[in-house]
N, CA, C and O atoms as a GROMACS GRO file, in nm:
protein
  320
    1UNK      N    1   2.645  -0.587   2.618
    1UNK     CA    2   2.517  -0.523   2.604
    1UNK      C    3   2.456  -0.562   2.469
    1UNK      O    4   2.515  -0.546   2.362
    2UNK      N    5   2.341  -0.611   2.482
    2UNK     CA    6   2.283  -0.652   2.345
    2UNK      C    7   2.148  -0.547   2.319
    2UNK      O    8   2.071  -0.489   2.396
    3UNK      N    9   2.162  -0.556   2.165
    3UNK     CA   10   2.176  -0.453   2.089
    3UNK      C   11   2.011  -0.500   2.031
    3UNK      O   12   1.991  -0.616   1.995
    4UNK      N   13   1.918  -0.410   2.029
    4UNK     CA   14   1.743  -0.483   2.016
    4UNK      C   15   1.760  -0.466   1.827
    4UNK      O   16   1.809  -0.391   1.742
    5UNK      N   17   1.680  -0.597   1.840
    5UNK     CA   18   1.697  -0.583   1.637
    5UNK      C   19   1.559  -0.644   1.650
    5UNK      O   20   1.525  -0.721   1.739
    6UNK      N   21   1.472  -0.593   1.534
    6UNK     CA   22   1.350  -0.642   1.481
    6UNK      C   23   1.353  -0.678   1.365
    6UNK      O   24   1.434  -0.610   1.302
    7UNK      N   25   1.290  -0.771   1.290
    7UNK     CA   26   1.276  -0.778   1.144
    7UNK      C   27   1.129  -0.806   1.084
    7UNK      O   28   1.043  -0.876   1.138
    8UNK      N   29   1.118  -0.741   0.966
    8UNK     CA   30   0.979  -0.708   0.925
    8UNK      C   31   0.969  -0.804   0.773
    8UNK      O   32   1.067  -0.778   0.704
    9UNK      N   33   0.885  -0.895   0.714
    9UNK     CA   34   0.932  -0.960   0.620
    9UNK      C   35   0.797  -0.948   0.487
    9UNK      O   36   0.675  -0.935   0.475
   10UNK      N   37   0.878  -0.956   0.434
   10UNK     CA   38   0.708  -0.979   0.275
   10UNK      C   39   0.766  -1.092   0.219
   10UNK      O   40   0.756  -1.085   0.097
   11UNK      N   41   0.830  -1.208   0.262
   11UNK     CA   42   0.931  -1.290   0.168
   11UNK      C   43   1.035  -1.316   0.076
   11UNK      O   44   1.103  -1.413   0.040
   12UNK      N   45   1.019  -1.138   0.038
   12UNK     CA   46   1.111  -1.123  -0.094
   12UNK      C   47   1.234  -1.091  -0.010
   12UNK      O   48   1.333  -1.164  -0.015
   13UNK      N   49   1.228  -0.947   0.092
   13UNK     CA   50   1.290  -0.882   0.114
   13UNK      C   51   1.260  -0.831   0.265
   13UNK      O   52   1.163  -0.758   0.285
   14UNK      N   53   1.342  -0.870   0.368
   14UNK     CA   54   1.348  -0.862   0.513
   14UNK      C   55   1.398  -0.700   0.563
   14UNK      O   56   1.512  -0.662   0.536
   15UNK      N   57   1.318  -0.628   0.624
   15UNK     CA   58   1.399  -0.507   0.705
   15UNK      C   59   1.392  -0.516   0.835
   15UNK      O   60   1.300  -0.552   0.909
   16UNK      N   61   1.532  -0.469   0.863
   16UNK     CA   62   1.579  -0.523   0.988
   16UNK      C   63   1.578  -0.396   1.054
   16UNK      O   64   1.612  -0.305   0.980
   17UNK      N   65   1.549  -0.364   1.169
   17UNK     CA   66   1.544  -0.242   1.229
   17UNK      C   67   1.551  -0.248   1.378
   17UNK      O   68   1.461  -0.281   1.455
   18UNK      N   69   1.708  -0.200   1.413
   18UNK     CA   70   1.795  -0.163   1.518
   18UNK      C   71   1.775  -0.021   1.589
   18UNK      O   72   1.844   0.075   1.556
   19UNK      N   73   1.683  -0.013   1.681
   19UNK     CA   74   1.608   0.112   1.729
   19UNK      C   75   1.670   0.180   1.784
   19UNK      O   76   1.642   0.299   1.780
   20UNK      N   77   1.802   0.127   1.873
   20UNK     CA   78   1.906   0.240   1.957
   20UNK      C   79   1.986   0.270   1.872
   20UNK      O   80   2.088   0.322   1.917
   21UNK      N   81   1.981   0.254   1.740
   21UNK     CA   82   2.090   0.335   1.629
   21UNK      C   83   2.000   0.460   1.571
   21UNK      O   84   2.051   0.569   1.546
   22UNK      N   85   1.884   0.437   1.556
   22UNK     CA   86   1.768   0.532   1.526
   22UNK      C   87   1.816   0.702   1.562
   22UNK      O   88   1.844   0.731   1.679
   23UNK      N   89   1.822   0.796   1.467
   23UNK     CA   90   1.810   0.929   1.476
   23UNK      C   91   1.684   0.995   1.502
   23UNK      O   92   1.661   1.093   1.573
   24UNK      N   93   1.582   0.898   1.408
   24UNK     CA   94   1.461   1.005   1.432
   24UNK      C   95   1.493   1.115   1.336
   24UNK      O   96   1.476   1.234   1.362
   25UNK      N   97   1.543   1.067   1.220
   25UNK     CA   98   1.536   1.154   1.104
   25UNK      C   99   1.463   1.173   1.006
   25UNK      O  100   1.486   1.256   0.919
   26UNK      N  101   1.331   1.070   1.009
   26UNK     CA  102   1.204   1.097   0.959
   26UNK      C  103   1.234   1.072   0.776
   26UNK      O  104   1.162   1.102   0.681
   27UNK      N  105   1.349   1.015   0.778
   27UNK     CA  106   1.342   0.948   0.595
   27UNK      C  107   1.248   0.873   0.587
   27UNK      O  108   1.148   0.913   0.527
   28UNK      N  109   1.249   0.769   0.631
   28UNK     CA  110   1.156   0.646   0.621
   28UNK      C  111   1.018   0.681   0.626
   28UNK      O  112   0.922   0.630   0.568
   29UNK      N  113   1.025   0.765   0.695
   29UNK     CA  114   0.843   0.820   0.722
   29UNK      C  115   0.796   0.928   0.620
   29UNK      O  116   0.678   0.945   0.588
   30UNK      N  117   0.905   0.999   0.573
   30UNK     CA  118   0.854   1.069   0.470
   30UNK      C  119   0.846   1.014   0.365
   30UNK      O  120   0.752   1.048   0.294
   31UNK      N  121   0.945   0.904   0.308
   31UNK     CA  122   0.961   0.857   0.184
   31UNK      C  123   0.822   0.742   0.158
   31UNK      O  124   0.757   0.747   0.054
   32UNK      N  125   0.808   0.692   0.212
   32UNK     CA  126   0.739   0.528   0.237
   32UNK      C  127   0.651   0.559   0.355
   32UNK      O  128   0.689   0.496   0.454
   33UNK      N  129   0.569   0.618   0.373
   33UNK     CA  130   0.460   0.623   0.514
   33UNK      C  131   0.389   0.548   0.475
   33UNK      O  132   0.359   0.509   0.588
   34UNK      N  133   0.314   0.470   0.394
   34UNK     CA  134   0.258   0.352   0.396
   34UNK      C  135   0.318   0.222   0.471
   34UNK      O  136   0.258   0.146   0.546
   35UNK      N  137   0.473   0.218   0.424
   35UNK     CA  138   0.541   0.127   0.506
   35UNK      C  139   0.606   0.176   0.657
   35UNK      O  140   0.625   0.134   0.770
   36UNK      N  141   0.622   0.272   0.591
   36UNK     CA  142   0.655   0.319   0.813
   36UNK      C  143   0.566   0.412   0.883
   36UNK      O  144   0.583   0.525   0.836
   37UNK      N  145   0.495   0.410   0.960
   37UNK     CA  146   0.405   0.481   0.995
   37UNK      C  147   0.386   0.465   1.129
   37UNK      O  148   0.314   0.374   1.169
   38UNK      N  149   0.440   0.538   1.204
   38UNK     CA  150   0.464   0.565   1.375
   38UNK      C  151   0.361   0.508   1.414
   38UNK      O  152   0.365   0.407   1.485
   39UNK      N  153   0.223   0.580   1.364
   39UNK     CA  154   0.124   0.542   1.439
   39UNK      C  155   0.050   0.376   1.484
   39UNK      O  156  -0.038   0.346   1.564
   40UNK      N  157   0.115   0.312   1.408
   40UNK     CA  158   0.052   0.161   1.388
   40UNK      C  159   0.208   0.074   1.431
   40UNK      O  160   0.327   0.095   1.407
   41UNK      N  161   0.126  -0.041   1.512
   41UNK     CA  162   0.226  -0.148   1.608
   41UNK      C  163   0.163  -0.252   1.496
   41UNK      O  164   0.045  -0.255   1.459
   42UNK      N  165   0.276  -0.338   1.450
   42UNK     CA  166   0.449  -0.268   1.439
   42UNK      C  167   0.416  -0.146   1.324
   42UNK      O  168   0.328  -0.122   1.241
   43UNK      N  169   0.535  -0.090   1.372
   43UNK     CA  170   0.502   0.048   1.272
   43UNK      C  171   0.601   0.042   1.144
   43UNK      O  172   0.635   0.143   1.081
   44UNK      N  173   0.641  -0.086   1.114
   44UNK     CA  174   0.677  -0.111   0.981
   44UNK      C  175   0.617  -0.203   0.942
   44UNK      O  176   0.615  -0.302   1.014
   45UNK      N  177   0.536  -0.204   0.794
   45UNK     CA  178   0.487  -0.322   0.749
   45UNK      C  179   0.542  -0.333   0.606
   45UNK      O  180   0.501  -0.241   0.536
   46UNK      N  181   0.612  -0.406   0.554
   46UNK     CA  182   0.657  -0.431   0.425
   46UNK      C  183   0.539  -0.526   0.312
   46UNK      O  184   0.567  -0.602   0.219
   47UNK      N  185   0.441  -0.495   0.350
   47UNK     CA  186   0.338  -0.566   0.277
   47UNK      C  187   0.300  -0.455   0.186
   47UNK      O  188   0.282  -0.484   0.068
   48UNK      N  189   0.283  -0.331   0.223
   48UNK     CA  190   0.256  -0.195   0.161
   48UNK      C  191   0.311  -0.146   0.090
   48UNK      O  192   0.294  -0.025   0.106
   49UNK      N  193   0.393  -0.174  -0.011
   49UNK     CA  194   0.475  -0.143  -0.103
   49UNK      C  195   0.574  -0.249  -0.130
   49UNK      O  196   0.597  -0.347  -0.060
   50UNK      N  197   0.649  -0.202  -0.283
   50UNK     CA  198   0.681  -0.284  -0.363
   50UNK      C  199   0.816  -0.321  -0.330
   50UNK      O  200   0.886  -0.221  -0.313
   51UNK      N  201   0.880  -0.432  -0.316
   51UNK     CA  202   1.047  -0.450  -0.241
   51UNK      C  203   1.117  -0.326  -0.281
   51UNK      O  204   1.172  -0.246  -0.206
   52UNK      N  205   1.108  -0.320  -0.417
   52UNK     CA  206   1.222  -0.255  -0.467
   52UNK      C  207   1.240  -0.128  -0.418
   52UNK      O  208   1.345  -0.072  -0.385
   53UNK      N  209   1.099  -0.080  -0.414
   53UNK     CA  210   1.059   0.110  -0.324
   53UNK      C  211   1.134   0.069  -0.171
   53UNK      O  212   1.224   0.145  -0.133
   54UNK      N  213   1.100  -0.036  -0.094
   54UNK     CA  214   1.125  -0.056   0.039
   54UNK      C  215   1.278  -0.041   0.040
   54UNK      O  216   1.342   0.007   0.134
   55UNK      N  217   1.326  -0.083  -0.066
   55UNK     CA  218   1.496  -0.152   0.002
   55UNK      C  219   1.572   0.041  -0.055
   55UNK      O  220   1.668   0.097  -0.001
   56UNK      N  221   1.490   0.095  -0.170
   56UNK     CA  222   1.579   0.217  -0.200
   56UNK      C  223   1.535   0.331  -0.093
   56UNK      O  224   1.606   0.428  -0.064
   57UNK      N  225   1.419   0.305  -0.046
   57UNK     CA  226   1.401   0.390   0.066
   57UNK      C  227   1.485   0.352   0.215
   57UNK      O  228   1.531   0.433   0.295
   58UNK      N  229   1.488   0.215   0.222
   58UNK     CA  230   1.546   0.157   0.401
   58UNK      C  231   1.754   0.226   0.328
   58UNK      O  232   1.863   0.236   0.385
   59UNK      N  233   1.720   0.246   0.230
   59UNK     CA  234   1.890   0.292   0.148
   59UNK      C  235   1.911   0.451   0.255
   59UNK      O  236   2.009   0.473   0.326
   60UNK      N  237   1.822   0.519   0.243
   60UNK     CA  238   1.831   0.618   0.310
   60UNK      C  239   1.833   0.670   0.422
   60UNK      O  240   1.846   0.790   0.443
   61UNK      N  241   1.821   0.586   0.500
   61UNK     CA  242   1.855   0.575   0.651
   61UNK      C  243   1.988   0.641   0.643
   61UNK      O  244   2.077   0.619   0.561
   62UNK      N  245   1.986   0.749   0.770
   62UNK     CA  246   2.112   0.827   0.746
   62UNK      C  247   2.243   0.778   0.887
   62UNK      O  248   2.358   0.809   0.916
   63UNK      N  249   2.114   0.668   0.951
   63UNK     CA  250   2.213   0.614   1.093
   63UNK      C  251   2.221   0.459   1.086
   63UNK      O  252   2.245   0.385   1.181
   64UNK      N  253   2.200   0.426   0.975
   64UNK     CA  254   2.199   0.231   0.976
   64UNK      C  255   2.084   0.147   1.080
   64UNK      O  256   2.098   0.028   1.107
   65UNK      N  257   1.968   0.230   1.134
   65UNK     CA  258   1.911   0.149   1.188
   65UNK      C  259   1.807   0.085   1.144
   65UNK      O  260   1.729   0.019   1.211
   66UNK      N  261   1.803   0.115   0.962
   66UNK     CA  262   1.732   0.041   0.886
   66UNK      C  263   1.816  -0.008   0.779
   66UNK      O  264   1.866   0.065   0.693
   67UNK      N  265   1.836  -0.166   0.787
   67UNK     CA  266   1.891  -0.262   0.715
   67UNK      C  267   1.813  -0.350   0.603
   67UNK      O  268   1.705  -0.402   0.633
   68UNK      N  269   1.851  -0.362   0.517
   68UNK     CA  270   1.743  -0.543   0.480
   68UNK      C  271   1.828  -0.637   0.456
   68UNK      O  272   1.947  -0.643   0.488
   69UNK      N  273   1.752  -0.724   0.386
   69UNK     CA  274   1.800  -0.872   0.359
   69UNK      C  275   1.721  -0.904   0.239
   69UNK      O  276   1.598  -0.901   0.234
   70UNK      N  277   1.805  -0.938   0.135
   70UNK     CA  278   1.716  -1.020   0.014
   70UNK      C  279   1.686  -1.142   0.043
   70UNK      O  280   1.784  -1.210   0.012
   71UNK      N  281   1.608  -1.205   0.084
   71UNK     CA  282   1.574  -1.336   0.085
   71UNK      C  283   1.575  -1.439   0.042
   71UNK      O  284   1.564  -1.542   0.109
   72UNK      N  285   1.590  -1.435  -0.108
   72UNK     CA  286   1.562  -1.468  -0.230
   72UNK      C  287   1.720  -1.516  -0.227
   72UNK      O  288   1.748  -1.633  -0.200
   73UNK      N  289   1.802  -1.438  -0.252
   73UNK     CA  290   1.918  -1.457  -0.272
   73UNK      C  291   2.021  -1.468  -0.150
   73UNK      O  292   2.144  -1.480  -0.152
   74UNK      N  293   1.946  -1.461  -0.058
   74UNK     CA  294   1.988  -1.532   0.087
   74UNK      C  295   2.147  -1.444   0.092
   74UNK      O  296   2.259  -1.482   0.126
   75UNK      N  297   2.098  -1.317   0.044
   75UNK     CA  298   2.261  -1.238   0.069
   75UNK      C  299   2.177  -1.100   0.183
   75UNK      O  300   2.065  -1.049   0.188
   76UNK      N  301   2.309  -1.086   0.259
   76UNK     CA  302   2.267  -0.988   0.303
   76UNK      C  303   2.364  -0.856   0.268
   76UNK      O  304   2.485  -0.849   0.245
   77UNK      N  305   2.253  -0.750   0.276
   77UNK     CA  306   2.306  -0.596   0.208
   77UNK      C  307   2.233  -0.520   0.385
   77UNK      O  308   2.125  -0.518   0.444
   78UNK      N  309   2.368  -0.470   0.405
   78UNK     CA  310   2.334  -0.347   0.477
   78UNK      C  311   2.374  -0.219   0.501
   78UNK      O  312   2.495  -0.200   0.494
   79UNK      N  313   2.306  -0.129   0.528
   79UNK     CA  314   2.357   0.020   0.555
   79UNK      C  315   2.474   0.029   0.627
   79UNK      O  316   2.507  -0.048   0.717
   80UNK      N  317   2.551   0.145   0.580
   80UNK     CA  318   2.644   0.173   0.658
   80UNK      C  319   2.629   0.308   0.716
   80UNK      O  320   2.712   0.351   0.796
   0.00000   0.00000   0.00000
């Protein structure tokens, strides 16, 4: 069974977002609603704020279905 992954990019810094891991715990939307915002397809845009806000907020995901990727340094960091 494969597993749906999206990724959202500004160049610096990639978020990856795995929707059947999703709680629906509303971090992301409270912390960063400029960058996540239900209402708008896609409803993540990483253009709206600054990497560094994006990657300590996608930190708070309390189910791993928000990941990133530094780009830059071509390493990947993800939630557990």
């Amino acid at each position: 069974m494969s597993q749906k992954t999206f990724k959202y990019t500004n160049g610096e810094v990639t978020v990856v977002w795995k929707p059947d891991l999703c709680i629906h715990s509303g971090n992301c939307v409270r912390g960063l609603p400029k960058v996540f915002d239900i209402k708008r397809k896609p409803w993540i845009d990483v253009n709206q704020s600054d990497s560094i806000l994006i990657v300590e907020q996608v930190k708070k995901c309390p189910s791993g279905a928000l990941s990133y990727i530094m780009n830059a340094s071509n390493t990947k960091e993800f939630i557990k």
